[in-house]
PAGUSE-239656 format. One line per field, with one value per atom (N, C-alpha, C): residue number from 1; atom name; x, y, z; chain. Coordinates in steps of 0.001 Angstrom, whole numbers, plus 500000, padded with zeros to 6 digits. Layout:
BEGIN
i: NUM, ... .
at: CA, ... .
c1: X, ... .
c2: Y, ... .
c3: Z, ... .
ch: A, ... .
***
This chain:
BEGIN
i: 1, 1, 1, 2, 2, 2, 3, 3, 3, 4, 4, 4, 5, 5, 5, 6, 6, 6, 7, 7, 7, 8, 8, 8, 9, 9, 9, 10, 10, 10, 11, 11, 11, 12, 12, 12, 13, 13, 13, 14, 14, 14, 15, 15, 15, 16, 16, 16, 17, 17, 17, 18, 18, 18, 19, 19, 19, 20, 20, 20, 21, 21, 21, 22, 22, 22, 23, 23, 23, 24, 24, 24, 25, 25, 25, 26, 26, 26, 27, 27, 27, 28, 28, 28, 29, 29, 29, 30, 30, 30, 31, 31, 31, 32, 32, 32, 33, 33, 33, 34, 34, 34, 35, 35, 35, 36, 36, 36, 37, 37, 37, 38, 38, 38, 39, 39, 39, 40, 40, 40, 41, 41, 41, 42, 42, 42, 43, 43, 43, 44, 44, 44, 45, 45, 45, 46, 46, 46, 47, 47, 47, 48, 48, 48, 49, 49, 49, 50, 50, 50, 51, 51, 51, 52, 52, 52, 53, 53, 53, 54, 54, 54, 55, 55, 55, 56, 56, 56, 57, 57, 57, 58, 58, 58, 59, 59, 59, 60, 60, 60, 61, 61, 61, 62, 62, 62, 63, 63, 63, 64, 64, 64, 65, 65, 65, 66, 66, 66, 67, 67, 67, 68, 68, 68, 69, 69, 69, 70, 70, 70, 71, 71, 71, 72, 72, 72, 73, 73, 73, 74, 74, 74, 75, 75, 75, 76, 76, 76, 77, 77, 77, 78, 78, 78, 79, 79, 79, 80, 80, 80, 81, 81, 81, 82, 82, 82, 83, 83, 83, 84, 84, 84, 85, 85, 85, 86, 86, 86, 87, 87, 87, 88, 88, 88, 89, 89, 89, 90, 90, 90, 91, 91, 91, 92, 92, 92, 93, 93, 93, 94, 94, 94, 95, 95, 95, 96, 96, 96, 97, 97, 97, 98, 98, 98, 99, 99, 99, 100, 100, 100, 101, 101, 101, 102, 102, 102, 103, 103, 103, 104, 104, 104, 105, 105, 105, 106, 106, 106, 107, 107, 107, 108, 108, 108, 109, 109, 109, 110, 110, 110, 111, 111, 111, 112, 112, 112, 113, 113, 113, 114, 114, 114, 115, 115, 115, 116, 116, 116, 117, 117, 117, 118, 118, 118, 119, 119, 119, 120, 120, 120, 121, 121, 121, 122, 122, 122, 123, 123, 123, 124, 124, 124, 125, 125, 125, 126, 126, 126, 127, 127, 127, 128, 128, 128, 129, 129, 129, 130, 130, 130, 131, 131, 131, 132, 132, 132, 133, 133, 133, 134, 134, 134, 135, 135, 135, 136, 136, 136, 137, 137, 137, 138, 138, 138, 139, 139, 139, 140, 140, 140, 141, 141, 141, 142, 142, 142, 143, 143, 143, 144, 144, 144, 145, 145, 145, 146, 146, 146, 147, 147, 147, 148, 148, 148, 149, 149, 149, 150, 150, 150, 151, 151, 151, 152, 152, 152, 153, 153, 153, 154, 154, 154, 155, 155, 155, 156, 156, 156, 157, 157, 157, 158, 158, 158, 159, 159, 159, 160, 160, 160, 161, 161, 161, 162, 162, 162, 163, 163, 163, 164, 164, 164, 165, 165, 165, 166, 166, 166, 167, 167, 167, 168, 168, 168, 169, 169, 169, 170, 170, 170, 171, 171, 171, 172, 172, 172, 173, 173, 173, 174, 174, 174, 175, 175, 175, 176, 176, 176, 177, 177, 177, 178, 178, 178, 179, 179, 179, 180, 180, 180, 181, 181, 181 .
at: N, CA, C, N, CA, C, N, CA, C, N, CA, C, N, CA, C, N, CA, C, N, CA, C, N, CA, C, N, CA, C, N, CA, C, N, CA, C, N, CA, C, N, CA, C, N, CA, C, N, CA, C, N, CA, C, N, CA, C, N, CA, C, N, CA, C, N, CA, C, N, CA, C, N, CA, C, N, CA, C, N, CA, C, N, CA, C, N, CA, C, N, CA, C, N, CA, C, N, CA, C, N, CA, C, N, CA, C, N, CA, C, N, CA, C, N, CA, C, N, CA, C, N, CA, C, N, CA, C, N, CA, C, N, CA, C, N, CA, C, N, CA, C, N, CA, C, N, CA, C, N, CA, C, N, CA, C, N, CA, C, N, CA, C, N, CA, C, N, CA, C, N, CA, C, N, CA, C, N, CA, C, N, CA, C, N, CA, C, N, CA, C, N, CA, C, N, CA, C, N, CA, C, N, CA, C, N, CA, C, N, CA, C, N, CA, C, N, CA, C, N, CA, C, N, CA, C, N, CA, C, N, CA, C, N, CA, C, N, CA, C, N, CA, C, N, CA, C, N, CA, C, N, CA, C, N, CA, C, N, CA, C, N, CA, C, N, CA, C, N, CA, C, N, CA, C, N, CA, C, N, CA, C, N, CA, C, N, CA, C, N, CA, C, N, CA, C, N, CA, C, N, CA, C, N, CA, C, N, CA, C, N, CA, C, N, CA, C, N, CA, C, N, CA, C, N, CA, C, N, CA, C, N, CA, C, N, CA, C, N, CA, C, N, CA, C, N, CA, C, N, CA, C, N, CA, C, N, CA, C, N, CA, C, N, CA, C, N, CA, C, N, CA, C, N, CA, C, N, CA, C, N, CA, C, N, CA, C, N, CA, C, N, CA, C, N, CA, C, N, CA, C, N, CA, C, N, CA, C, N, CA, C, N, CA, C, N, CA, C, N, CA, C, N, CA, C, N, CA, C, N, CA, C, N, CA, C, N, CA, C, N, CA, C, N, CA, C, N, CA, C, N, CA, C, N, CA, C, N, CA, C, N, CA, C, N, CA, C, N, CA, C, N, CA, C, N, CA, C, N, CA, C, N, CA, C, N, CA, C, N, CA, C, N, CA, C, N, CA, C, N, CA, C, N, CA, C, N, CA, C, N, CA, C, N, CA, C, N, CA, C, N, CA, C, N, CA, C, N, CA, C, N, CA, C, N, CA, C, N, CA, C, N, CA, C, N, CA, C, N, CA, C, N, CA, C, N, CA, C, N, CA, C, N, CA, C, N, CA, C, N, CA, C, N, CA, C, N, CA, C, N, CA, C, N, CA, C, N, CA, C, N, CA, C, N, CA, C, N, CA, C, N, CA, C, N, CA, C, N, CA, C, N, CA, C, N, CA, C, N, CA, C, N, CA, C, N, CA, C, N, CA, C .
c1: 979319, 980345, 980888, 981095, 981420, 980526, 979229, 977885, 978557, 978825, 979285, 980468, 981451, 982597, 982593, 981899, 981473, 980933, 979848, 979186, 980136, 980797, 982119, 982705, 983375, 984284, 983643, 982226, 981887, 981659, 981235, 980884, 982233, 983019, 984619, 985064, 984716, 985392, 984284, 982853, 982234, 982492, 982909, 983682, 984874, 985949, 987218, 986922, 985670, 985616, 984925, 983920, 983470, 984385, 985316, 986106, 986981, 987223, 988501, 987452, 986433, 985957, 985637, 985899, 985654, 984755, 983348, 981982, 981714, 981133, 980372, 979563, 979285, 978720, 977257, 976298, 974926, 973886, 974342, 973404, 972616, 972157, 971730, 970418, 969946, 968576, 967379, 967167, 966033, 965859, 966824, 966790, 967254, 967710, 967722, 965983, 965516, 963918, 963341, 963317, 962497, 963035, 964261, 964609, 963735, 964240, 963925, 962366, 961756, 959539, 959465, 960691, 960016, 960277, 961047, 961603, 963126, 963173, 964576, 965678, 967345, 967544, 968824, 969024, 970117, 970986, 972222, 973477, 973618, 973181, 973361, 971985, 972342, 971089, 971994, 971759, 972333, 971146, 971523, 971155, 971745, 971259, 971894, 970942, 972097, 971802, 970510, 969478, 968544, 969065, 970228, 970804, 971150, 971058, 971026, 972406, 973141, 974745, 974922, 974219, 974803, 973831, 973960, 973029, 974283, 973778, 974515, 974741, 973699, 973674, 975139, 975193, 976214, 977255, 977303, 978638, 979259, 978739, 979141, 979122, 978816, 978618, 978072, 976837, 976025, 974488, 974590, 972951, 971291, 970488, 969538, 969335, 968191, 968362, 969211, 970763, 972187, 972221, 971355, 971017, 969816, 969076, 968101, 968413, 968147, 968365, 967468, 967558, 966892, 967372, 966257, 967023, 966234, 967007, 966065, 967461, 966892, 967611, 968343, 969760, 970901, 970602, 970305, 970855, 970070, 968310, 968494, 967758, 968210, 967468, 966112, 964859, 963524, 962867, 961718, 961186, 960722, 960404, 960239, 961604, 962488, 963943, 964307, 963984, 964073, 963356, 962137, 960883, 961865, 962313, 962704, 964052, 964548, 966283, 966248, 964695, 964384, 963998, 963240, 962373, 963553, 964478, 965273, 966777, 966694, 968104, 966842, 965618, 964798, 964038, 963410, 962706, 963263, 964404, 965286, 966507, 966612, 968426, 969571, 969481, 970508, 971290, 972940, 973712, 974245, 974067, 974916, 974147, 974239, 973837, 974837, 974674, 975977, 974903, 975826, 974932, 976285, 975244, 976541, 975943, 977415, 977436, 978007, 978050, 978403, 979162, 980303, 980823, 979772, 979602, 978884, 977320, 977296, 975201, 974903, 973583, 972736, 972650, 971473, 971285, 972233, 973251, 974243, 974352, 974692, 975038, 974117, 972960, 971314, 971511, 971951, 971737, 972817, 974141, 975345, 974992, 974420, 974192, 972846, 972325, 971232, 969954, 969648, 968699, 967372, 966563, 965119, 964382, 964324, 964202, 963097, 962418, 961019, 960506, 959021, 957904, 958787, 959082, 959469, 961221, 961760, 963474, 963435, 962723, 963777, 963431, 962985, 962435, 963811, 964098, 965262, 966528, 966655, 967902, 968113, 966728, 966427, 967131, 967050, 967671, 969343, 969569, 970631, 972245, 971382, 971856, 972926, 972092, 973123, 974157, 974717, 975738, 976663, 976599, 977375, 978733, 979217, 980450, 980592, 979682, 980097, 981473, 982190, 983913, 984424, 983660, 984422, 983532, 984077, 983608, 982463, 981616, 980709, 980814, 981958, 982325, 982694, 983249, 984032, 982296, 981422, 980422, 979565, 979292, 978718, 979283, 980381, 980967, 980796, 980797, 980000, 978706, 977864, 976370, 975995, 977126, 976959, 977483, 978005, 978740, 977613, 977087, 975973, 974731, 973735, 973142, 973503, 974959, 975058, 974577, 975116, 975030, 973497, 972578, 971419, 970881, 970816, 970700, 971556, 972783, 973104, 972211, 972051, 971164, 969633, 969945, 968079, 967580, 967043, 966252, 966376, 966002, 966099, 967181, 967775, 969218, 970017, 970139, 971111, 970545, 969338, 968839, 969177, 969269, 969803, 971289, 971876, 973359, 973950, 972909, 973280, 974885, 975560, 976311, 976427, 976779, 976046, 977839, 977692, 978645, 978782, 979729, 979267, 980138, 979845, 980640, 980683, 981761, 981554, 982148, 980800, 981296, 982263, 982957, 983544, 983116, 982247, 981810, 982599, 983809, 984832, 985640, 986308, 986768, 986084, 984946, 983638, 983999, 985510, 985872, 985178, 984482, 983985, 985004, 984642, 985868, 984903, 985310, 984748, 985615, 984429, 984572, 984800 .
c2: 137396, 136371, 136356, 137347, 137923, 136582, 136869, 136067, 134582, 133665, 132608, 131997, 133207, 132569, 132818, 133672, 133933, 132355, 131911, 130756, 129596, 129766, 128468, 128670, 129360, 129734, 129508, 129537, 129672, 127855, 127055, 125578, 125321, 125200, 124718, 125091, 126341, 126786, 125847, 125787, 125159, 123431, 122878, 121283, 121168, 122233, 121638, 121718, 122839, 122874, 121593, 120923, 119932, 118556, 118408, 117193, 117624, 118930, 118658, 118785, 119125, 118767, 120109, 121567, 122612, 123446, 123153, 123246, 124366, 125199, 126734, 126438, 127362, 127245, 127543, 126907, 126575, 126741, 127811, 128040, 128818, 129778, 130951, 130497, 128915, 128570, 129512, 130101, 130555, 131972, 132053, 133507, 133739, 132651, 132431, 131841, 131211, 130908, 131963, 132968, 134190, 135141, 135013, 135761, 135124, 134166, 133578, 133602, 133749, 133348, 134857, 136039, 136875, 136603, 135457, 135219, 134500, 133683, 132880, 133636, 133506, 134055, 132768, 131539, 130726, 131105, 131200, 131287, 130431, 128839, 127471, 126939, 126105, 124760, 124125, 122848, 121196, 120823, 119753, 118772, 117154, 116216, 115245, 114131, 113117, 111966, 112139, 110842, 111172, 110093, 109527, 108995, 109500, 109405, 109326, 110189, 109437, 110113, 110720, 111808, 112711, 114164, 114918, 116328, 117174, 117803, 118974, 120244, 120215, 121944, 121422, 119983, 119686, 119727, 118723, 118434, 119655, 120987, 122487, 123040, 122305, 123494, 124707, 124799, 126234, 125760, 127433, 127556, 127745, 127577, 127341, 128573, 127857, 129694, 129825, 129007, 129173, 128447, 127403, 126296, 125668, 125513, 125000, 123729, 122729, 121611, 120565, 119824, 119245, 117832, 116480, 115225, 114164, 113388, 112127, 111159, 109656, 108757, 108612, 108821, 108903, 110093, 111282, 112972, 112976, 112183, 112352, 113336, 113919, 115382, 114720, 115308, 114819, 116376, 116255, 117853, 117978, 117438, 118307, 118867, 118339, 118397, 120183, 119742, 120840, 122625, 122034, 123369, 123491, 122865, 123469, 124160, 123687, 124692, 126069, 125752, 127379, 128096, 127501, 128099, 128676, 128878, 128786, 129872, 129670, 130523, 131602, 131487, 132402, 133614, 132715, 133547, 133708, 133107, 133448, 133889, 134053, 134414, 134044, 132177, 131643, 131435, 131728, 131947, 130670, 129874, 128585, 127642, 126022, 125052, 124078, 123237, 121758, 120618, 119856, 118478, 117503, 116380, 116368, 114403, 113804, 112527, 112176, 110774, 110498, 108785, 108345, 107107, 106279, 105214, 103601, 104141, 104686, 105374, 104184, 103858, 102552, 102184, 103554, 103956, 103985, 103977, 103680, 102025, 101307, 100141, 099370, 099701, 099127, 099285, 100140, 100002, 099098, 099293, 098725, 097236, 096920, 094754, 094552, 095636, 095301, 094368, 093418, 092350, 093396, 092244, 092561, 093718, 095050, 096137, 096118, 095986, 096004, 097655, 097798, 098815, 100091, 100965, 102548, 102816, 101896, 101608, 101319, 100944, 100769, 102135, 102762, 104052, 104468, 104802, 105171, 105238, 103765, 102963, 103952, 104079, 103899, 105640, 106410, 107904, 107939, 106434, 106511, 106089, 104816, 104009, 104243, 106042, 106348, 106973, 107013, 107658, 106773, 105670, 104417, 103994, 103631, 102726, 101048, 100380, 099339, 098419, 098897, 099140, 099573, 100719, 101436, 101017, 101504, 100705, 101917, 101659, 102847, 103630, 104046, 105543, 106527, 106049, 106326, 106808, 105514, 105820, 106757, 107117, 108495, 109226, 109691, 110807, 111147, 110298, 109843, 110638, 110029, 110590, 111584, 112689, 113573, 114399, 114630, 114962, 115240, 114102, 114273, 114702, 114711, 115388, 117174, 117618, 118643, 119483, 118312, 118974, 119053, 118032, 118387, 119589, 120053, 121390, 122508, 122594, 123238, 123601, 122485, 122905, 123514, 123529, 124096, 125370, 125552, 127177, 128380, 128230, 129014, 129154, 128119, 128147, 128742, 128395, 128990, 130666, 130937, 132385, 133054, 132884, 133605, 133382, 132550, 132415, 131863, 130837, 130124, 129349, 129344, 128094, 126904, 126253, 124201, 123878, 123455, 122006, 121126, 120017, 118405, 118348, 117631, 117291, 115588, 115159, 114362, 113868, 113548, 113641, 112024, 112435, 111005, 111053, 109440, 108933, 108594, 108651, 108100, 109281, 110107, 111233, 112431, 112681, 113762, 114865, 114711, 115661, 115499, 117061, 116783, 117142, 116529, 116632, 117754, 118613, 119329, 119130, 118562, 117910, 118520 .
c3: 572075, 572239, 573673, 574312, 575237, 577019, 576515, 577426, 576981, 576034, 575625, 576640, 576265, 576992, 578219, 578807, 580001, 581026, 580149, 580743, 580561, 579440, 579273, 580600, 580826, 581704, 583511, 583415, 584825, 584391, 583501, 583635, 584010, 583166, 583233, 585435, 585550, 586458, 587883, 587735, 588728, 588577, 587443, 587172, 588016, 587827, 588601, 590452, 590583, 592233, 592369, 591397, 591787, 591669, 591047, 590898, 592087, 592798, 593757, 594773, 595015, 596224, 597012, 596207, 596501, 596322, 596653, 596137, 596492, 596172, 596417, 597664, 598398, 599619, 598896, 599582, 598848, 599992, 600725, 601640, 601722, 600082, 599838, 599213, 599304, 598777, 598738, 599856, 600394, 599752, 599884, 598673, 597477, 596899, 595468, 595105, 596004, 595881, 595666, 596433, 595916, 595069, 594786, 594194, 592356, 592276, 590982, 590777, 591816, 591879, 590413, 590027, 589118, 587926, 588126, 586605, 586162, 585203, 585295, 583827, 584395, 583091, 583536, 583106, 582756, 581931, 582361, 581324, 579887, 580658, 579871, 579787, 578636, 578678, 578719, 579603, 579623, 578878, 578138, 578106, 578084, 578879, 579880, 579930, 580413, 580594, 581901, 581681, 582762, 584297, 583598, 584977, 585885, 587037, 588474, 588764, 588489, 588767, 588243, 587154, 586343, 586712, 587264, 587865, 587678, 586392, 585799, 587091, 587538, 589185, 589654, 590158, 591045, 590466, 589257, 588478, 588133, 587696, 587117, 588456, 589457, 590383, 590566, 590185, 589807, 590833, 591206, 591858, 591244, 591839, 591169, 590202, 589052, 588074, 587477, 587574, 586405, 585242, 585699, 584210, 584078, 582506, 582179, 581688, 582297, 582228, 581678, 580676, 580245, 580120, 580481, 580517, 580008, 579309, 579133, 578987, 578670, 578948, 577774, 577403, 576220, 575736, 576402, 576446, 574853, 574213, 572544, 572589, 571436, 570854, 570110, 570018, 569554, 569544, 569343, 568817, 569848, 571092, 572370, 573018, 572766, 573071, 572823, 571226, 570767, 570690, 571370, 571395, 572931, 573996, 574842, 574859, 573996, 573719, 572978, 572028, 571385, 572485, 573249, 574282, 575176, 575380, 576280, 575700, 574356, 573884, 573271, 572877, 572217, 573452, 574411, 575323, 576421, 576880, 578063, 577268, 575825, 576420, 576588, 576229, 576567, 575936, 576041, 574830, 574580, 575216, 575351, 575621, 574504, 574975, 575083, 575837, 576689, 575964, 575093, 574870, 576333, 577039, 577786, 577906, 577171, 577106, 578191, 578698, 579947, 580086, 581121, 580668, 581256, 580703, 581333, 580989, 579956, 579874, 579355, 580311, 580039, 578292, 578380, 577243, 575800, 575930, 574698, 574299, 575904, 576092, 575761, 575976, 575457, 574070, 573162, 572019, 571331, 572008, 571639, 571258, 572441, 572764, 571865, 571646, 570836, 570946, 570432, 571102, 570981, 572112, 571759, 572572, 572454, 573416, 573583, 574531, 575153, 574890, 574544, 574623, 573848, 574769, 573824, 574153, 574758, 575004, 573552, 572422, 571135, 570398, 571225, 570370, 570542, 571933, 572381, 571461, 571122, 570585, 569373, 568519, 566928, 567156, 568056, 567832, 568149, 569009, 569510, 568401, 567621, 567133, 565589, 565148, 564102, 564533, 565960, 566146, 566513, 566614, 567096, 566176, 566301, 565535, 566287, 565150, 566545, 566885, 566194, 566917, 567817, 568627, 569394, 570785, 571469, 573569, 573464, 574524, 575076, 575065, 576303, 576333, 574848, 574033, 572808, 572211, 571700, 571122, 572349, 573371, 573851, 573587, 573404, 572855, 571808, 570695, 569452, 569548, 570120, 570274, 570971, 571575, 572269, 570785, 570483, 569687, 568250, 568203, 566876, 567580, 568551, 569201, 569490, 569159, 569548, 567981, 566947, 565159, 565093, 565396, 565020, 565881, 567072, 567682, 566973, 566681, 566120, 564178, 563994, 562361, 562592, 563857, 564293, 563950, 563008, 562477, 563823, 564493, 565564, 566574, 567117, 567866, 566283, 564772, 564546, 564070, 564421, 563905, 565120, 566473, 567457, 567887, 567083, 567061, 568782, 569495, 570714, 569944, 571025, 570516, 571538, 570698, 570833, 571015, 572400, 572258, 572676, 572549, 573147, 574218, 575380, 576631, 576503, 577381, 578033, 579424, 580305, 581768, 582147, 582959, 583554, 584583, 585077, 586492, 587511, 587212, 588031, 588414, 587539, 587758, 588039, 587881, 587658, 586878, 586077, 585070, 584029, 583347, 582236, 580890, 579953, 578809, 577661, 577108, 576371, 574783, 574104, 572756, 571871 .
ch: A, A, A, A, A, A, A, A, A, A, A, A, A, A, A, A, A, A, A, A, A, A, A, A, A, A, A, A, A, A, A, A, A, A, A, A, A, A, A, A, A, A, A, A, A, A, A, A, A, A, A, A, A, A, A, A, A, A, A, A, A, A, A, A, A, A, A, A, A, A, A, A, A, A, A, A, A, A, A, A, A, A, A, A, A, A, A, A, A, A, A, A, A, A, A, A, A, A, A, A, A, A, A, A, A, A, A, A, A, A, A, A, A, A, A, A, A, A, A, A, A, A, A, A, A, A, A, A, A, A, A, A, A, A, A, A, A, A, A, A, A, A, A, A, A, A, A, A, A, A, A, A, A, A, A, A, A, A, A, A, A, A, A, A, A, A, A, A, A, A, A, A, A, A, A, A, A, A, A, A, A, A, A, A, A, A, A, A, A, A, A, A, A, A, A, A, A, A, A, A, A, A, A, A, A, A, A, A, A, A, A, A, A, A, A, A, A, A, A, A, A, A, A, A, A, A, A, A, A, A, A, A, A, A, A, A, A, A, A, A, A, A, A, A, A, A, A, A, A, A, A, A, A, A, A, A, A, A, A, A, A, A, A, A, A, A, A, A, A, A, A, A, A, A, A, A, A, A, A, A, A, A, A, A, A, A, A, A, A, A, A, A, A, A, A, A, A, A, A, A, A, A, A, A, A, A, A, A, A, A, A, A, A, A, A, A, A, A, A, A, A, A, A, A, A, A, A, A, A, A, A, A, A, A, A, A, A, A, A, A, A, A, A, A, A, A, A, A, A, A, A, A, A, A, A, A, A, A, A, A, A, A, A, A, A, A, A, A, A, A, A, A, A, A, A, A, A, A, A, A, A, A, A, A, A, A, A, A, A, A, A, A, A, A, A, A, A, A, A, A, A, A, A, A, A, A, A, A, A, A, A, A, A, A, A, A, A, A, A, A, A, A, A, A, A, A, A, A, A, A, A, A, A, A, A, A, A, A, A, A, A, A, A, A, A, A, A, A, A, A, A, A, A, A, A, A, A, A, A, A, A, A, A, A, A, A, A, A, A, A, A, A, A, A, A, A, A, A, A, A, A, A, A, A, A, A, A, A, A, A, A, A, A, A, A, A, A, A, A, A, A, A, A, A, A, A, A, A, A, A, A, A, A, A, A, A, A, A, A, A, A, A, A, A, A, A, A, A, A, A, A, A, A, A, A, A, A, A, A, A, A, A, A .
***
């Protein structure tokens, strides 16, 4: 439990240097490069929006090797999703996974307006779409779907046989505060 709150505490703590503008000095690349060529041990898994503005290293403020990051477009859990979060709390160790929703995600908003989704974007939708309320604005429903993305990782045979714990974020684009759900 101890490794858990540990990594809570360093995400939370690398978020507020990144929303005030007080970033870790990141000039130790070259030898965090070799250091890591023997092997990786991440605190966290993200898993995240595959948009542009959302890079978990920066937003948490952490160096390379601190997080296993995993992304696709509306942060959905699918069974490759999933062989990489076992892979990751099973053979690395990782005590902690971040499902991490985000405001204005294409990907929600695409499913929200609905209409005619071209090629494998309705594949997208069809994982996105039971977490929705279509009452509530975007942001509200990513939180929504961060939130139910975190339950199905959590019911996972293996994340719950090594006892990782799963929880849902959600980042703000405007503030770069993340909200922990």
């Amino acid at each position: 439990m101890e490794k858990v709150e540990n990594a809570l505490q360093a995400l939370k703590a690398g978020n507020e240097r990144f929303v005030t503008g007080n970033l870790s000095n990141k000039d130790t690349y070259v030898e965090d490069r070799k250091a890591l060529c023997t092997g990786q041990h991440p605190f966290a898994v993200v898993l995240c929006c595959s948009d542009s503005r959302v890079a978990p290293e920066i937003i948490f403020d952490q160096k390379l090797g601190d997080l296993f990051v995993i992304r696709n477009a509306g942060n959905i859990v699918d069974e490759e999703v999933l062989g990489s979060i076992e892979y990751a709390v099973e053979h690395l160790e990782t005590p902690l996974v971040v499902v991490m929703g985000h405001s204005s995600c294409g990907a929600v908003t695409a499913t929200c307006q609905g209409g005619d989704l071209p090629g494998h974007i309705l594949d997208l939708a069809k994982r996105i779409k039971p977490s929705l309320d279509q009452g509530c604005c975007i942001d509200d429903n990513a939180r929504r779907h961060a939130k139910r993305m975190a339950q199905l990782i959590e019911e996972d045979e293996i994340v719950h046989h090594v006892g990782a714990k799963v929880v849902a974020t959600f980042y703000n684009l405007e503030s770069g505060k993340v909200e922990w759900l």
